[in-house]
N, C-alpha and C positions, 0 to 999 in steps of 0.2 A: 944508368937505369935501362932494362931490356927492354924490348918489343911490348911484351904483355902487362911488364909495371905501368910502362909510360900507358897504356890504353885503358888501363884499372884507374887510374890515376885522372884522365882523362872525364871517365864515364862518373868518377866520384863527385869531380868538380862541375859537371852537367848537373846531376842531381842537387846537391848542394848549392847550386844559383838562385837567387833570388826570383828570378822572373817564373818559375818552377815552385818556389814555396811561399809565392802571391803575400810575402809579408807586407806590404804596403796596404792591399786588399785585407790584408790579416786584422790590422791595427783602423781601418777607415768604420764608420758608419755602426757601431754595436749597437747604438738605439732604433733602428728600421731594419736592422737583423733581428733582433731579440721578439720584435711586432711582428713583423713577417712570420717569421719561425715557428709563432707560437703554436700553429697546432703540432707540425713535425714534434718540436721540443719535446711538446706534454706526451706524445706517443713514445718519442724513444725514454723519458725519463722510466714512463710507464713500464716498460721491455726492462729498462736498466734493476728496476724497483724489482719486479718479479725475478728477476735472474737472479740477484741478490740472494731471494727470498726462496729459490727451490735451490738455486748451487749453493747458498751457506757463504755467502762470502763475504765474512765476518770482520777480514784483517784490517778493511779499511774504511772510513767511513763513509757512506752513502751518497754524502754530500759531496766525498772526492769522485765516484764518479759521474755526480752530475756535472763537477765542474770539466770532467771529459768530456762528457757528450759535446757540452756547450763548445769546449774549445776545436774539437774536432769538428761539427757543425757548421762552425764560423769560420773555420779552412778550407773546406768542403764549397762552403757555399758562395764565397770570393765575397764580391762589390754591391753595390748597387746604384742605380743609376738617380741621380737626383735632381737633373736638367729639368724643366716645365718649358721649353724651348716649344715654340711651333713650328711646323714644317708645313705649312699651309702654299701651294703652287709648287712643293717638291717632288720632282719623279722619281721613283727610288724603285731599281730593279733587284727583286731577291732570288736567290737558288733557293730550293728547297725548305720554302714555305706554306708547305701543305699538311706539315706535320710538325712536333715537336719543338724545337730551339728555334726554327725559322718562322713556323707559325704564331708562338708569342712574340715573336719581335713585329713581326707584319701585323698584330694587333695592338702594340702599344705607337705603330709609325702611322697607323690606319687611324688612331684617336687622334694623333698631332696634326690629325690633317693632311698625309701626304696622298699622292696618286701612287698606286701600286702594280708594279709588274710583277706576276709571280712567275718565273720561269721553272717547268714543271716535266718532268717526265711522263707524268700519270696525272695528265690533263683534268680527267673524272672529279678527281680527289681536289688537283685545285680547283676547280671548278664548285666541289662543297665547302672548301675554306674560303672563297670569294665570297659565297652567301652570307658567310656569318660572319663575315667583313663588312659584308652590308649592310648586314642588319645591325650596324653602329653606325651606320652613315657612311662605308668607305667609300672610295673612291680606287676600284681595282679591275683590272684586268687580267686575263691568263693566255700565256704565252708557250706552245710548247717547247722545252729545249732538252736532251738528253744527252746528259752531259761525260756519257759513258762514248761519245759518237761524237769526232768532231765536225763530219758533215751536218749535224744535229745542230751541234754551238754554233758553226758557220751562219745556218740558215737563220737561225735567231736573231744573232747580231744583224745581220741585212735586214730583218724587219723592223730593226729597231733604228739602224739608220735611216731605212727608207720611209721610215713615218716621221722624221726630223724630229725624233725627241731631243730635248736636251736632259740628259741625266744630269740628276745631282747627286745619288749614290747608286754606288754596285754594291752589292752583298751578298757574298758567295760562302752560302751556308751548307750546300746540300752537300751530303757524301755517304759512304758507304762502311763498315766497321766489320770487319776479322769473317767478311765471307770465304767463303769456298776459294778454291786459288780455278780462274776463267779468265780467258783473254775477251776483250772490247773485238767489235768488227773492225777495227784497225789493227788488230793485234798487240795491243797494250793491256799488261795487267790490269784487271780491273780495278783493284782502289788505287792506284797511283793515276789511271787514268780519271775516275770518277772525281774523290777529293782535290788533287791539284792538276793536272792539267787539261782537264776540258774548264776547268774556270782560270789557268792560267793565261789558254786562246783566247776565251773570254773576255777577260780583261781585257786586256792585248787590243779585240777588236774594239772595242768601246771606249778604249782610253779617248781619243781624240774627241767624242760626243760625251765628253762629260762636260758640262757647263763651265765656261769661264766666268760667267757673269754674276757668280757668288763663289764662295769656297766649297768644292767640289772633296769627292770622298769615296774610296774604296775599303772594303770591312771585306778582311777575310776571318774565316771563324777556324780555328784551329782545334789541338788538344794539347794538354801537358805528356800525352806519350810520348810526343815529338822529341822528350827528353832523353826517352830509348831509341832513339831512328839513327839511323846511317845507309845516306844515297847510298843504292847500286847500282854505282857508274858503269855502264857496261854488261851490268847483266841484268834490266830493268824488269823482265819475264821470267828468272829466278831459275833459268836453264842447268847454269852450272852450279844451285846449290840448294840447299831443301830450301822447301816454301813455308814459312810461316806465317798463316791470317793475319798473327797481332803485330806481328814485327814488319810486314809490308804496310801494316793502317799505320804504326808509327812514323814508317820509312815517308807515308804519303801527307803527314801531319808535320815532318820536318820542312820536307818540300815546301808546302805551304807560308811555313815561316822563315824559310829563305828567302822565298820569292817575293816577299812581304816585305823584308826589308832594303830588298834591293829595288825593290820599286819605290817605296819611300825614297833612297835613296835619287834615282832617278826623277822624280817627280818632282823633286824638293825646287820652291820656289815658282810653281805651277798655279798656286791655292787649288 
């Protein structure tokens, strides 16, 4: 087999992984998907019903593709979380819970009771999602950290030792998605630096002040692009070959999930 079969070959059996087409996530939970759903559902049914109805699309019947939207939906939309656990005296610091994917988790960690670190670039902003953390009763603070800067991450991590937290999770959600190609004031591409390695020092410095005295926890938050990434070792600034947004966010999304498991790895038997 050549060079370029073996790599076709390669890239097919990435795709075709399980852990990529979340079949376990596929087959779990259909009754708190189908509740959840319900408004999205009746909107796309609605779009489906009209498209039928102006492009004539006679061949098949209606109700096949509602049973697409639904199964495509339900792929889309993964798991769901079914724990009622509290996390009442838990510290839990997050990245990039000022907005989106980190902001709903820092309100559903903020209901369970925990203390809340947001570490933040854009101080302001946490500082508005703090409020209406409060105004459920949280229990939050805001933390600058800019994670494009690992002088930024440094400093962070020192105030988090030097206030002798004991963490009981990290959760390194923030990052950045197929910007412009710019180097960090370190001179690191920016999404390789922003998604994996300023929360890879991160980590790193924190491991040690994660609490022993219950089962302790780091959550990194990735993507399935990760499925199209390949490290460039050696040319991590894209000098010797063109730059592409999506292909370096993937590149930064594998990373992620490398580093994820060789820390598991490493940590195993730690709790």
């Amino acid at each position: 087999m050549g060079y370029l079969d073996k790599q076709s070959m390669d890239k097919l059996s990435r795709w075709l992984h399980p852990s990529y087409l979340s079949l376990k996530l596929f087959f779990r939970n259909w009754g708190m998907f189908l509740w959840a759903e319900l408004f999205n559902l009746t909107l796309m049914f609605s779009a489906v019903y009209l498209l039928q109805r102006v492009l004539l699309f006679h061949k098949l019947r209606l109700w096949l593709y509602w049973l697409g939207v639904v199964v495509v939906r339900k792929f889309v939309a993964g798991g769901f979380c079914t724990s009622d656990e509290r996390l009442n005296g838990y510290t839990i610091i997050i990245t990039g819970a000022d907005s989106g994917i980190g902001k709903e988790v820092a309100k559903e960690l903020t209901l369970r009771g925990a203390h809340l670190v947001l570490a933040s670039r854009d101080t302001e902003k946490a500082e508005a999602t703090k409020k209406e953390l409060m105004a459920i009763k949280g229990s939050v603070e805001v933390r600058h950290c800019d994670l494009s800067s690992l002088e930024s991450v440094r400093a962070f991590a020192q105030g988090i030792i030097e206030h002798k937290y004991h963490v009981h999770m990290l959760i390194n959600i923030a990052g950045e998605m197929m910007c412009p190609y710019s180097e960090t004031a370190d001179g690191l591409e920016r999404q390789m630096a922003v998604n994996h390695l300023g929360h890879f020092l991160l980590t790193n410095l924190l491991l040690p002040w994660l609490t022993h005295d219950r089962p302790a926890r780091v959550i990194n938050v990735s993507a399935s692009a990760h499925i199209g990434g390949e490290i460039p070792f050696g040319d991590f600034n894209y000098k010797s070959q063109e730059y592409s947004a999506w292909k370096a966010y993937c590149n930064s999304k594998l990373a992620t999930v490398l580093f994820t498991r060789k820390l598991a790895q490493k940590l195993k038997g730690w709790r």
